[in-house]
N, C-alpha and C positions, 0 to 999 in steps of 0.2 A: 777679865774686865767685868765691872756690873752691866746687865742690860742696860741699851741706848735706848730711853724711851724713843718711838718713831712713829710715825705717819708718810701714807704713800698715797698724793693724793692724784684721781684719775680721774678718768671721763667716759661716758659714750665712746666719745668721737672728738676730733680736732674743733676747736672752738666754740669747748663749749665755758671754757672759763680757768681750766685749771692754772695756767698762770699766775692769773689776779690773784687768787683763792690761794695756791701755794707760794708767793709773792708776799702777800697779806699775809699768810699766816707767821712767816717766816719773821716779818717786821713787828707783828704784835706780840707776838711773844718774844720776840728781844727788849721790844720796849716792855717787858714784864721783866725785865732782868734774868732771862735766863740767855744760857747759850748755846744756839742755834744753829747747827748742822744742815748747810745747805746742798742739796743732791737733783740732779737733773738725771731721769734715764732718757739713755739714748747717746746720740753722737752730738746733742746740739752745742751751741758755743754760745748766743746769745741772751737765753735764760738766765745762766750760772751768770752772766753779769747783772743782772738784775736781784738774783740771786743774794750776793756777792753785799748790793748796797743795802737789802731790808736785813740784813742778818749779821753784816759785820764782820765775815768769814770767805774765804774763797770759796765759790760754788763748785763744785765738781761732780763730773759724769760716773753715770755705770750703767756702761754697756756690756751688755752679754755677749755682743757678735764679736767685738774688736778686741776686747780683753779674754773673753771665756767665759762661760759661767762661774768657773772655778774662783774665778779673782772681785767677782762683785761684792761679798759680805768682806775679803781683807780691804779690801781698797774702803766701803765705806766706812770700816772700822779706824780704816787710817785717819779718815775728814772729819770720824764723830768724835775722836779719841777728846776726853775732857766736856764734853758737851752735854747738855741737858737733856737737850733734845734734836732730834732728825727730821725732818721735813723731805720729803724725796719727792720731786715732782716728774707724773709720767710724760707716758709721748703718746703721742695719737693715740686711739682708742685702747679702752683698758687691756683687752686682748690681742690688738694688734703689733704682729710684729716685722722682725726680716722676712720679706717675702719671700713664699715658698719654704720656710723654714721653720712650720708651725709655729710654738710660741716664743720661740728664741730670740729673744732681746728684745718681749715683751712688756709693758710694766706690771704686767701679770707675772711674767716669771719671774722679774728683780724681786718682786713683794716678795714670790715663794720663795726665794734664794734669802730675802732678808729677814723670812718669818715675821712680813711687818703689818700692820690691818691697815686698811683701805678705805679712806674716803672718795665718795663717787660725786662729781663735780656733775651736776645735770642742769643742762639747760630747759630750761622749764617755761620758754616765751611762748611755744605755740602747743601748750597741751595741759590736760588737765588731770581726768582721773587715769588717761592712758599711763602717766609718768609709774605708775603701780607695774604696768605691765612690765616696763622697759628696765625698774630695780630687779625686782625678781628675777627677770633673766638672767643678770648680769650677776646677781648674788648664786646663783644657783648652779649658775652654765659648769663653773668648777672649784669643787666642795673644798679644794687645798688655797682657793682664793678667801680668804676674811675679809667680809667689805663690812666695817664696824659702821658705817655712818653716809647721811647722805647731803651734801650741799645743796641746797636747789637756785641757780641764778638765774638772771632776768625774769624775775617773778614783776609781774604788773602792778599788782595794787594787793590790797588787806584781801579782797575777796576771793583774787587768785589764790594769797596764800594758805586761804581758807579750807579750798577744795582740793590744792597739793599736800595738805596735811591728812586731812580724810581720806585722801585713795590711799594715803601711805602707810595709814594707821594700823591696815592688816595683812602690810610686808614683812615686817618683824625687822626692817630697819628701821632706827631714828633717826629723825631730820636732826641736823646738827648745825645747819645752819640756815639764812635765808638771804639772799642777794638783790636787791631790786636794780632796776635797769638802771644805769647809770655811767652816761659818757665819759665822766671826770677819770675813772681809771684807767681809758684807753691809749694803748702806745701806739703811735706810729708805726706801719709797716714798711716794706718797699720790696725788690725783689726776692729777698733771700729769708722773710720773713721780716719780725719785726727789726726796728732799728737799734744798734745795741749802744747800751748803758752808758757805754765811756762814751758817744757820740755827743748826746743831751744833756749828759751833766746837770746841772741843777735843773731841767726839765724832768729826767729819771727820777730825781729824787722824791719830786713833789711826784710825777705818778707813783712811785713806791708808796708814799704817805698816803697819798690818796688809796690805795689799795688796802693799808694796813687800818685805816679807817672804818672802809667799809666793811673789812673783817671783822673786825672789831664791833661793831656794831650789830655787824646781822647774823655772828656765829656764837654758840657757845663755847669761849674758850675752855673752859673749865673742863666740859666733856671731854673735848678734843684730847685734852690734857691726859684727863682721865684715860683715852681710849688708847693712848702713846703710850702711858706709861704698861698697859695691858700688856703688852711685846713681852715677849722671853728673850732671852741670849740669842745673840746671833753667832750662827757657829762660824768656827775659827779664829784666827789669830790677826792682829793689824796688818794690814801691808807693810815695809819697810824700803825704803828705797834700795839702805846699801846692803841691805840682806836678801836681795831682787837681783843685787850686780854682782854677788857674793863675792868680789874681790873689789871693793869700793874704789878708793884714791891711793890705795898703795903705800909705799912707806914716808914716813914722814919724812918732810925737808924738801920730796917731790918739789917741781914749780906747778902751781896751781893756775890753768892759763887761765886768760880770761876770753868766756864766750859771751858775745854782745846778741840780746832774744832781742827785738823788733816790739815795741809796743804803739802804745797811742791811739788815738783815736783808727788809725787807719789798718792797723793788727791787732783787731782783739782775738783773733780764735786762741786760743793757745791753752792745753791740757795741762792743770796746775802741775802733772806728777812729771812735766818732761825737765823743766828748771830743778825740781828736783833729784831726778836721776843723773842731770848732769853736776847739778852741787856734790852727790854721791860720788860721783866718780872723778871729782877733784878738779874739778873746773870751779871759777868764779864767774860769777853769773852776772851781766850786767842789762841792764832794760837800758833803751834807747827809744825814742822816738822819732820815725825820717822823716815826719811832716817840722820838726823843729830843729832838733840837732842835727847840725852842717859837719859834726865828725861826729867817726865810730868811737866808742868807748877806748880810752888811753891803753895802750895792750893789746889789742882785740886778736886774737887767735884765730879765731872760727866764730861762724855767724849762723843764727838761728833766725828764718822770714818765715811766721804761720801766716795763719790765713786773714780774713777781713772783707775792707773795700777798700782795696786802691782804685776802683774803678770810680769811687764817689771822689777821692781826691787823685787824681790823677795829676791833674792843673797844678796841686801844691807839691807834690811828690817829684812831679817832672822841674819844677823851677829851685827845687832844695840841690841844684847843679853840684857844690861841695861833695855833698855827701854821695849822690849816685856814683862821684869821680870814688870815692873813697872804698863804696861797696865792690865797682866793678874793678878796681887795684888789687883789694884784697881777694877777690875771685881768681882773678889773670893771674892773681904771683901764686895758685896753690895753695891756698888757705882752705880750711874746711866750708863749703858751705850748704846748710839743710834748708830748702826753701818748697814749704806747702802750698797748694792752691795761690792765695794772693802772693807769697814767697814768690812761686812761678814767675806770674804777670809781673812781677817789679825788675824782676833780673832780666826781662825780654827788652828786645830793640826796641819796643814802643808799646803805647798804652792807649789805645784810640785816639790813635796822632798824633802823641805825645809823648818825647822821648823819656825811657825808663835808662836803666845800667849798663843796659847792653852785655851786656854777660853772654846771656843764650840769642844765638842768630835765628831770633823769632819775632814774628809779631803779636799783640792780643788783642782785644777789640769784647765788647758789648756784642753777646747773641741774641738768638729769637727765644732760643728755649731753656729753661731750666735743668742741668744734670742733676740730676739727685739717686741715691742708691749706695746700698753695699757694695763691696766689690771684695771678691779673693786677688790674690796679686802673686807672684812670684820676681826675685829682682833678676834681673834677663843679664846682669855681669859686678864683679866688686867694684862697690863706692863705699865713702865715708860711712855709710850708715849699714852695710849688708853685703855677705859675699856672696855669689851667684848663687842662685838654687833658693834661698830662702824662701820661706815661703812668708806671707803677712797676710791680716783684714784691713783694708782700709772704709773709706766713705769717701765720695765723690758730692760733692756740694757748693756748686756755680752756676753762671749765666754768662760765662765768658767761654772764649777760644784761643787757642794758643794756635797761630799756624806757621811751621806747623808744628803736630802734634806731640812729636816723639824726636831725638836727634838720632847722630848715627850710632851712640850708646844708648839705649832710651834707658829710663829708670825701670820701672815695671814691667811686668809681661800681666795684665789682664787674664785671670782665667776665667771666671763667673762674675756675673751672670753676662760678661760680652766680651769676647776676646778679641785683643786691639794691643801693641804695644803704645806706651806711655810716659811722658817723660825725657828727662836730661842727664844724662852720667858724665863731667868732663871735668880732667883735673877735680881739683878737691871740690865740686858743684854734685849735688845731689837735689833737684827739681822737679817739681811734680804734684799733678791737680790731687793726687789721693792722700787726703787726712789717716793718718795713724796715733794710735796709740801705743808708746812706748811703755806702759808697763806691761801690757800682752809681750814684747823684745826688748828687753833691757840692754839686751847686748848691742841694740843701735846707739845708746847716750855713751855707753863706755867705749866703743869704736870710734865715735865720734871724739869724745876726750883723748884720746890716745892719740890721736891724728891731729890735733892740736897741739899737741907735747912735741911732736916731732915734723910740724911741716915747717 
């Protein structure tokens, strides 16, 4: 393949803009007619929707903890294949990674993994000739890092920008762009960060526009362009789903079942590559949404519930009566079913007083505190998705509670960084607060396929 022109754009630190900034760029150069390769590191879910609407393409993740190192340049080779250009936006601070894990599954080390240059997204509200001190660090700290360029946002007025271009002048970075302070591109947060894409709907859109504006305006595209297309090869080869599952769908004539994935406003988490591992391994894939459709998809085999906020629709979720009857039919009679974090909460007896599937004899409710973190995992006996002993990474990412927590099968066995079992194993039910990625186990989609062929 020829080099993917690319850009990895970073920060300091958490909010200091990279969003807007890889948001923006992502939409202005589509509206230049190119095509644009959208990339989130990390575990997150709700960027890549954002992602998703300036670029015209599925956003997708690359994480070093949950996939590997090894899988970060095939997987983004897979998202970029055809594309102009890459845009890959980081996560928290440019350095920052898995704790306790040095830089692994840093977006320092995605860049070194992508060989891709670096633009450094600096919030520049409360400082002036200090911002000199704070690049140089950051270009310097480690020489395998390329930071080609610097965004400066919330810049105040012509005179601030005056005096952040003169400290900057004897960094040996260039400014490549300039941002002034400006409410209009701000999105809504709430507790799990901000609010995602499919929620707002024509609110997204116009903050996407509005981001891709003020890129537009206050960056050199041309540079940037320039600084992308700078990138060499990125080594190795695409990912490939059914060269992942190395015995894809088997012989032809097979029956292709069909597994129904959970979308809509109330399920966006969902890893674009697990629809396709399951496509891979011979399943038809159908989207659903439970705040609207009163049945499951015609067919339905086995059922896929990621993650979201059911906790924001509870009220609609619980009165779509139909359908919970349908979900918790297909559970009781044996069917396959993979249900992540909000997956969980929907298959439980209730949802902050509000009856869910009943599936699993649990309750869930609204916490005090936010879970967040890696987690190593082991599956503690065979389900749908894994036969005992496995090991996986997941991500733990809530503000709710299941009580309780774990049944008398649990799913996981927690090993790092807190040991706790977790989770639901019953009949063909596979539930549980930790996010995974199936291209790090491919063998979970074609388990899962299999078990749909024959339950």
């Amino acid at each position: 393949m020829p080099p993917v022109p690319r850009l990895v754009v970073a920060a300091p630190a958490s909010g200091s803009g990279k969003t807007t900034v890889a948001t923006g760029l992502m939409a202005a150069f589509a509206a230049r007619g190119l095509a644009v390769s959208p990339h989130k590191v990390g575990p997150d879910y709700i960027d890549p929707g954002y992602h998703a609407l300036a670029a015209g393409r599925t956003g997708r993740n690359l994480d070093a903890y949950l996939c590997g190192p090894e899988l970060v340049a095939p997987l983004f080779l897979h998202g970029a294949r055809g594309c102009d250009l890459a845009v890959v936006e980081g996560v928290m601070g440019l350095y920052d990674g898995a704790a306790g894990q040095g830089e692994l599954a840093s977006t320092a080390h995605v860049a070194k993994l992508l060989r891709a240059p670096v633009v450094l997204v600096v919030d520049a509200s409360s400082q002036s000739r200090s911002v000199a001190a704070l690049v140089h660090g950051f270009a310097s700290w480690d020489p395998e890092v390329r930071i080609g360029g610097v965004i400066l946002n919330k810049v105040a007025s012509d005179r601030h920008e005056a005096l952040l271009r003169e400290a900057l002048d004897a960094s040996g970075v260039p400014v490549l762009g300039v941002l002034r302070r400006a409410a209009r591109v701000d999105t809504p947060s709430r507790h799990l960060g901000l609010v995602p894409a499919a929620e707002r709907r024509a609110a997204a859109v116009d903050a996407v526009a509005a981001m891709a504006a003020a890129v537009s305006e206050g960056c050199d595209l041309d540079a940037l362009l320039r600084l992308a297309r700078s990138a060499g090869a990125v080594p190795g080869a695409p990912w490939d789903p059914a060269e992942a599952l190395a015995a894809a769908a088997g012989p032809a004539g097979r029956r292709r079942p069909v597994v129904a994935v959970a979308g809509g406003p109330a399920f966006t988490f969902s890893y674009a590559e697990h629809a396709e591992l399951l496509a891979a391994a011979g399943a038809e894939v159908v989207t659903f949404d439970p705040l609207r459709d009163e049945k499951l998809p015609a067919g339905t085999a086995g059922l896929v519930v990621g993650g979201g906020f059911p906790e924001v629709y509870a009220a609609e979720l619980s009165a779509n009566e139909p359908l919970r009857e349908a979900v918790a039919g297909l559970a009781l009679g044996g069917a396959p079913v993979a249900a992540e974090c909000a997956g969980l909460l929907y298959l439980c007896r209730e949802l902050d007083g509000r009856p869910m599937c009943g599936v699993l004899d649990a309750g869930a409710r609204m916490g005090e505190r936010l879970t967040l973190g890696y987690r190593e995992a082991v599956a503690v006996g065979d389900s749908v998705l894994a036969v005992a002993g496995t090991r996986t990474r997941g991500h733990e990412f809530h503000r709710t509670v299941v009580e309780p927590g774990a049944g008398a099968a649990p799913a996981w066995g927690l090993t790092a960084p807190v040991r706790r079992v977790e989770g639901f194993v019953q009949q063909g039910v596979h539930a549980s607060y930790l996010h995974t990625h199936w291209a790090a186990a491919p063998g979970a989609a074609r388990r899962f396929v299999e078990r749909c062929r024959t339950s």
